[in-house]
C-alpha positions as CSV (number, residue, x, y, z in Angstrom):
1,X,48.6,44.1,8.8
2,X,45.7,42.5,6.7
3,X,42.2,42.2,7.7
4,X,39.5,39.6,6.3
5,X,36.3,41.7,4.8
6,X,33.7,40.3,7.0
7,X,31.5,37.5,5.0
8,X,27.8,37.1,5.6
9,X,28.7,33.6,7.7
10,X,30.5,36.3,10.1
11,X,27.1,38.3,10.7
12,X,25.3,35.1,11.0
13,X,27.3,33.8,13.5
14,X,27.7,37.0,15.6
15,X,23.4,37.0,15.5
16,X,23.3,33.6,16.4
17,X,25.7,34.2,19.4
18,X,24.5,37.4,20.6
19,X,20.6,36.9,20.9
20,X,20.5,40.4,22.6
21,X,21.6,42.2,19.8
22,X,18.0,43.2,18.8
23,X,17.2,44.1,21.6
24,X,19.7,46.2,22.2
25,X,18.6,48.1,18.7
26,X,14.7,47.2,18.3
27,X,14.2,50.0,15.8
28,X,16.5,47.7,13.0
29,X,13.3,45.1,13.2
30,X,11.2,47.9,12.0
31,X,13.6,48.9,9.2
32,X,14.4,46.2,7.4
33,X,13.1,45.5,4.2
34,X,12.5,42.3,2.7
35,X,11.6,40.4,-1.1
36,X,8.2,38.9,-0.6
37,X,8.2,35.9,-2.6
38,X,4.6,36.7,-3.4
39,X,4.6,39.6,-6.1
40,X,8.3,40.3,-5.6
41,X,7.4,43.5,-2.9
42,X,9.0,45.2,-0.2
43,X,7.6,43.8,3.1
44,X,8.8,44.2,6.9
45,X,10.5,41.5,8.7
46,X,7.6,40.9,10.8
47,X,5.3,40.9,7.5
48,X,7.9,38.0,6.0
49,X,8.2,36.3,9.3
50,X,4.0,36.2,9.2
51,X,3.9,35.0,5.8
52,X,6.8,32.6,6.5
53,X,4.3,31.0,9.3
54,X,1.3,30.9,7.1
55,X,3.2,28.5,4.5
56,X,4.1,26.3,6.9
57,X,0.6,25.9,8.6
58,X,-0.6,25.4,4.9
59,X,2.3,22.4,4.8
60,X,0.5,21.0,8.3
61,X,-3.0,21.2,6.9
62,X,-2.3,19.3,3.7
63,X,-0.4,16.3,5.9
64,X,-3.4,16.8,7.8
65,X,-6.0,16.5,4.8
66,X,-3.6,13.6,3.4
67,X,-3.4,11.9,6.8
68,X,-7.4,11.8,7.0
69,X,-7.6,10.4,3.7
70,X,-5.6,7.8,4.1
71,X,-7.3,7.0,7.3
72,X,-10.8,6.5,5.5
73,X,-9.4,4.4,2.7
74,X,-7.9,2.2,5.6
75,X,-11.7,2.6,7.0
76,X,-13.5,1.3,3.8
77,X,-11.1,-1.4,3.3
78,X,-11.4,-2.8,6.5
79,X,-15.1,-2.6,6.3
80,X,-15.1,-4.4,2.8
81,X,-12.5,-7.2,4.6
82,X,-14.9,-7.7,7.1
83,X,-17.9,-8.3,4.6
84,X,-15.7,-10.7,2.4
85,X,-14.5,-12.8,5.8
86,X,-18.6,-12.6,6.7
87,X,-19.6,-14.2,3.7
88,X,-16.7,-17.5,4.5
89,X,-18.4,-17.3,7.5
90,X,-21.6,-18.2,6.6
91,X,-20.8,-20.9,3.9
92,X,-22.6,-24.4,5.0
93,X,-20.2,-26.7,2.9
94,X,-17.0,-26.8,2.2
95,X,-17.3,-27.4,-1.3
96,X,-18.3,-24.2,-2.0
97,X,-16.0,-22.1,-0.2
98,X,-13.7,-21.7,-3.1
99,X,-16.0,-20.6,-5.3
100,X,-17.7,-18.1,-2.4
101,X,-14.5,-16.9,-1.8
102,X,-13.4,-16.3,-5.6
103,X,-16.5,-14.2,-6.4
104,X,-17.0,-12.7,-2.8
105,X,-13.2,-11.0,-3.9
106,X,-14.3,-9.6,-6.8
107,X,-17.4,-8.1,-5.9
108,X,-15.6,-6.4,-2.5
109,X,-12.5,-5.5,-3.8
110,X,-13.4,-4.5,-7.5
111,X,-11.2,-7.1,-8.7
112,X,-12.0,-7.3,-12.5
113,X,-10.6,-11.6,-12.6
114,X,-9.8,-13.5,-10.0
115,X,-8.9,-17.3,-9.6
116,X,-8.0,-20.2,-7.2
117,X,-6.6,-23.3,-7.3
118,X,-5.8,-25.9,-4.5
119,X,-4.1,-28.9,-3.9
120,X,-3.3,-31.7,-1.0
121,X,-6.8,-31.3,-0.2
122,X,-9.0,-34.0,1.2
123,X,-9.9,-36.8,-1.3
124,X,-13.6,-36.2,-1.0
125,X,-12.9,-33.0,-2.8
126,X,-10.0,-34.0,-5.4
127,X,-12.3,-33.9,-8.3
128,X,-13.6,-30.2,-7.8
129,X,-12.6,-28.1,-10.5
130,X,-10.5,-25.4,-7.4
131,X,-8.7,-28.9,-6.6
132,X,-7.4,-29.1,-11.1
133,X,-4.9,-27.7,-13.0
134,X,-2.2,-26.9,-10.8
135,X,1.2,-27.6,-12.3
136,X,4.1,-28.4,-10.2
137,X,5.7,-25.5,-11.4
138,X,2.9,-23.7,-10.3
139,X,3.1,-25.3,-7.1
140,X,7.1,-24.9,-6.9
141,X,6.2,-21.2,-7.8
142,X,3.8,-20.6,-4.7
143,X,5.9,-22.0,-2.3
144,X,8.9,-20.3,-3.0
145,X,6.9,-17.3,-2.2
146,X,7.5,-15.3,1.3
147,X,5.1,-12.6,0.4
148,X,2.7,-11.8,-2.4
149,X,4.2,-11.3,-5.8
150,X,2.9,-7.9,-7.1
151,X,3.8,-6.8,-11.0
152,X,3.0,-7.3,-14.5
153,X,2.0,-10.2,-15.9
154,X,5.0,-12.1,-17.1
155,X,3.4,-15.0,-18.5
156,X,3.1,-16.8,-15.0
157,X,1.5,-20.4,-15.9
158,X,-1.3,-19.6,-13.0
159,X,-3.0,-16.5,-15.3
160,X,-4.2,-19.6,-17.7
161,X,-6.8,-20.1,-14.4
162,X,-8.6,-16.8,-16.0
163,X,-11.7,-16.3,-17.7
164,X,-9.5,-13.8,-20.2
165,X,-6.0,-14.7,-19.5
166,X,-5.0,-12.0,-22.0
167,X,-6.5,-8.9,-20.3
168,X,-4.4,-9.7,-17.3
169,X,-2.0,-6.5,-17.6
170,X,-1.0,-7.2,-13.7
171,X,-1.3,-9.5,-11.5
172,X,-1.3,-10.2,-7.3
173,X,-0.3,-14.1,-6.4
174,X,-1.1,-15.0,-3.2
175,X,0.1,-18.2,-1.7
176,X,-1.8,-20.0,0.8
177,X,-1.0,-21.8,3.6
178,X,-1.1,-23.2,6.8
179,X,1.5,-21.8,8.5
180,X,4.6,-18.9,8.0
181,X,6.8,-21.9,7.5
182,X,4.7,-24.3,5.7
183,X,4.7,-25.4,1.6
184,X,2.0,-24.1,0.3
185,X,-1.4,-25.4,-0.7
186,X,-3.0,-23.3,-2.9
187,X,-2.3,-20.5,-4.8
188,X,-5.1,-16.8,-5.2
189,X,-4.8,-15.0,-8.5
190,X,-6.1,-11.3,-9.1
191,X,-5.9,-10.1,-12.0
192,X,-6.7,-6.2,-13.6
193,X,-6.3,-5.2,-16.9
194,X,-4.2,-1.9,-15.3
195,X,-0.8,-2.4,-15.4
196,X,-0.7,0.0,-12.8
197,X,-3.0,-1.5,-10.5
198,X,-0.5,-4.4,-9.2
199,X,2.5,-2.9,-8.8
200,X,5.9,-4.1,-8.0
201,X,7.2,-2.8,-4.4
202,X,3.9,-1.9,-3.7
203,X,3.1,-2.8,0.3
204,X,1.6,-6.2,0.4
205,X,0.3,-5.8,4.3
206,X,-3.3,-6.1,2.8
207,X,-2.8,-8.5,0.7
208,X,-0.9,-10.6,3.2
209,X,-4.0,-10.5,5.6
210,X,-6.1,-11.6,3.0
211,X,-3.9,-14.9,2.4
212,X,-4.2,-15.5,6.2
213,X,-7.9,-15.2,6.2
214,X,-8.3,-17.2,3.2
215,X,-5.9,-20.1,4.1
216,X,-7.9,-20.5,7.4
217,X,-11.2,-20.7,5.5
218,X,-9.8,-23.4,2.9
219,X,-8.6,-25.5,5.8
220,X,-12.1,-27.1,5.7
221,X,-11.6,-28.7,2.5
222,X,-7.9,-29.5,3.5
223,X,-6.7,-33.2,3.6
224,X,-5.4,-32.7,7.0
C-alpha cells in the first residue's frame, strides 16, 4: 500500500487546525531557528515574530507621515482658495472682475499664464477685451466639456489667449458656466511650461471648484 510523503501544505494545515499543538510542546517555540532577513542570521521565532511587527508599524507610520501630508497640502490650498474667492469679493465693478480674477489666480496658485475669455455677456460689457476673441470652435470646445481638460498642449486655439503661447507645455481648460447642464459661457486657461504640471487623469475636484467659484463671480457681467 502507498503512502503520499507529507508536503509542507500537510504541516500547514495540521498547524492551522490544531491551534493547541504548541502548547502541548512549548519548548519547540524556543528551538526553532529562523533566517533574519536583516544580515542573513539565525534568530528565534519570537525574535522574527518581533522584527516581523516592527516592519509593519514602520508601514503604519509612513501612511501616517503620508496621510498628514496630504492633509496640509489640502490645508494650504484651501487657505489660498479662500484668499483668491476674497479678493472677487471685494471687486466694486464688474468690469474688472475678469482681470482680478486672472491675476488673483496666478499670484495664489503659482500659475506661471493664465487667461479668460467670455461671451453672451451683457452688452454694456461686449467691447472688453475678456468679452474678444473667442472662436466658435472655442466656444463648441468649452461646452462639450463635462470636466476640466487636463494634458499637454495640443495646439488648442484658446492658448493663443497667452502672453507666451509657446511656453505653454500643459495646459488646465476650465469651462464656465451657469449651471451642470448649461452651454457654457466662458472658457479659464492655465498654462505652465511643465509638461508635468497638468496632467492627464489627474483629479480635477480642485479644479472643478474653482470653475464653480468663478462662474458665480462672472455672473455680474453676464447678459442675463
Amino acid at each position: 500500500m502507498q503512502t503520499h510523503p507529507i508536503t509542507e501544505e500537510d504541516i500547514a494545515q495540521f498547524l492551522i487546525h490544531t491551534p493547541d499543538f504548541f502548547e502541548r510542546h512549548a519548548d519547540l517555540l524556543g528551538a526553532v531557528q529562523l533566517t533574519s532577513p536583516h544580515g542573513g542570521r539565525a534568530v528565534s521565532l519570537q525574535e522574527r515574530q518581533a522584527e516581523m511587527l516592527r516592519e509593519k508599524i514602520k508601514v503604519l507610520e509612513l501612511r501616517l507621515m503620508e496621510m498628514m501630508r496630504h492633509g496640509n497640502e489640502n490645508m494650504l490650498i484651501a487657505d489660498k482658495l479662500l484668499r483668491w474667492s476674497r479678493q472677487l469679493f471685494m471687486v466694486a465693478r464688474p468690469v474688472d472682475l475678469p482681470a482680478v480674477l486672472v491675476s488673483e489666480m496666478k499670484a495664489q496658485f503659482s500659475v506661471p499664464q493664465a487667461a479668460l475669455k467670455l461671451w453672451d455677456v451683457a452688452e454694456v460689457y461686449a467691447g472688453e477685451p475678456f468679452a474678444q476673441g473667442a472662436s466658435d470652435d472655442v466656444k463648441s470646445l468649452a461646452s462639450s466639456l463635462t470636466a476640466p481638460y487636463c494634458g499637454v498642449n495640443a495646439g488648442f486655439d484658446s492658448v493663443q489667449w497667452l502672453d507666451d503661447p509657446e511656453a505653454a507645455a500643459s495646459l488646465a481648460l476650465i469651462p464656465l458656466r451657469a449651471g451642470a447642464t448649461q452651454p457654457a459661457f466662458g472658457l479659464l486657461v492655465l498654462a505652465s511650461p511643465d509638461s508635468q504640471r497638468y496632467q492627464a487623469g489627474m483629479a480635477t475636484d480642485f479644479l472643478e471648484r474653482i470653475a464653480e467659484l468663478a462662474s458665480a463671480a462672472l455672473s455680474r457681467v453676464r447678459d442675463t
